[in-house]
Structures are given as structure tokens and as C-alpha cells.
C-alpha positions as CSV (number, residue, x, y, z in Angstrom):
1,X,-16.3,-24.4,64.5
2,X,-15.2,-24.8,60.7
3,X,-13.0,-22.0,59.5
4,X,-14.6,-19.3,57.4
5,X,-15.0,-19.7,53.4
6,X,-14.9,-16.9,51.3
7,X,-16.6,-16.6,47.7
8,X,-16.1,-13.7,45.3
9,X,-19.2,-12.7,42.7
10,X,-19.7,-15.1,39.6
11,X,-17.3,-13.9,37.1
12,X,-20.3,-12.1,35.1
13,X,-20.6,-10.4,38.0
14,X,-17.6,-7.6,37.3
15,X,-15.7,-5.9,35.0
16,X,-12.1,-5.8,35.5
17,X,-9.8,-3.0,33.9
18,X,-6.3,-3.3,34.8
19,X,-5.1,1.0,35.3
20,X,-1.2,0.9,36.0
21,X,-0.9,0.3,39.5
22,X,-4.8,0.3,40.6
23,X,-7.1,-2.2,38.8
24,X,-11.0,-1.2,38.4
25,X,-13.5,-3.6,39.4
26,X,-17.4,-2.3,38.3
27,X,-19.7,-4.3,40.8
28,X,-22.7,-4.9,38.5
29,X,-24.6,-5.7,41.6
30,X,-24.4,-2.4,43.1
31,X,-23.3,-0.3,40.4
32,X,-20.3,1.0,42.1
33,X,-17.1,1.1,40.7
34,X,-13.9,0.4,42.7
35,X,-10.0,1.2,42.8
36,X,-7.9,-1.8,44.3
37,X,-4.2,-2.3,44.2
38,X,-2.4,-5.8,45.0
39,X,-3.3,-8.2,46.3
40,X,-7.2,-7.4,46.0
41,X,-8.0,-7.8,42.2
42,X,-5.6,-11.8,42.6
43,X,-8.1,-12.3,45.6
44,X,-11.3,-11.5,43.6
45,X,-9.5,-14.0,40.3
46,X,-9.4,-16.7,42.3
47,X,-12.7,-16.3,44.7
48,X,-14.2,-16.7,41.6
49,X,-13.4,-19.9,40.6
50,X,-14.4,-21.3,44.2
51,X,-15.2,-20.6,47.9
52,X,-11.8,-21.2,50.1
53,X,-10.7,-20.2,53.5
54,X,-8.2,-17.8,54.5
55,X,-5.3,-20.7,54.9
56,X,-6.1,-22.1,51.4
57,X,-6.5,-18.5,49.6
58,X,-2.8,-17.8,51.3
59,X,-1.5,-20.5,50.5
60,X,-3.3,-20.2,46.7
61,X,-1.7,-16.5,46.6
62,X,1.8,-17.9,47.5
63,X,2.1,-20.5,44.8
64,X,-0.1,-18.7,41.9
65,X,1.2,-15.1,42.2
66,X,4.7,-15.6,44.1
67,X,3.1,-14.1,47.5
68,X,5.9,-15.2,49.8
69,X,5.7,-12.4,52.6
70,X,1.8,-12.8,52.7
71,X,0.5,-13.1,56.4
72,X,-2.3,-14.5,57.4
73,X,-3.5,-11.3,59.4
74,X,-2.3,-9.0,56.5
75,X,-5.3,-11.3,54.3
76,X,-7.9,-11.4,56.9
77,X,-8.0,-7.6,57.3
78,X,-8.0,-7.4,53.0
79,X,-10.8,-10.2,53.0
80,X,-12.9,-7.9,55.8
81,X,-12.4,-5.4,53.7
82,X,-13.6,-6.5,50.6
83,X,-16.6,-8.4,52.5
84,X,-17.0,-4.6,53.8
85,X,-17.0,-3.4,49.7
86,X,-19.6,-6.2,48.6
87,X,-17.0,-7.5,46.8
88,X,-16.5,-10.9,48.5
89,X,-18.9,-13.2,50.9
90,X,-18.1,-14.2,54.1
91,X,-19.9,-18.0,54.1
């Protein structure tokens, strides 16, 4: 069985305001505003350029955004949540 991809909304699809150490991400979609911290709104930036799995967003997050201590369980449970929030899709 293929490994998971994941896909965040089309870039229309949210407002981004960076607030100190949370960033706010409206969901037009559901109206519903939410408060992430690192590594969530990185997650969403690059979901939204294409659908990945877990290995290739890790390894994406190391190399783009200096993510060296990143483990693969520490993504998958921020992934389920954000599939949770609406915010990403599980494929």
C-alpha cells in the first residue's frame, strides 16, 4: 500500500497573518480562524505548492526551514492534526 499524500487548501484558500510567535490562518472554507505556532503555518506553505508524503514533507522541512531535530512521528501527529482542523487532506 503507497504511503499517504498530503495536500493543503489552494493558496486562495487562506489568509495568513504572521502574530509573534502564533501565525493566523482564516480557513475561507469554513470560516474558522486558527492559531498555529511552528512548524504548522511551514507545513501549510509548502502543502500548497503540491501533495507530498510524510518522508518528502520531512525531508522538505529539513532543507527549506533548517528542521534538523524533526521526527517523523513528531510530523505525523502535526499532519493528523491539521487533517483534524480541515486544514490539510489526507489523499
Amino acid at each position: 500500500m503507497p504511503d499517504a499524500l498530503y495536500r493543503g487548501p489552494p493558496e486562495d484558500g487562506l489568509l495568513i497573518a504572521p502574530l509573534d510567535a502564533f501565525t493566523a490562518v482564516y480557513h475561507r472554507a469554513s470560516g474558522i480562524t486558527h492559531l498555529l505556532t511552528e512548524p504548522a503555518p511551514q507545513i501549510l506553505a509548502i502543502l500548497q505548492e503540491r501533495a507530498l508524503s510524510l518522508d518528502s514533507l520531512l525531508d522538505r522541512l529539513e532543507r527549506d526551514y533548517d528542521l534538523a531535530d524533526g521526527t517523523r512521528e513528531a510530523l505525523a501527529a502535526r499532519l493528523d492534526e491539521l487533517v483534524e482542523a480541515g486544514l490539510v487532506a489526507r489523499l
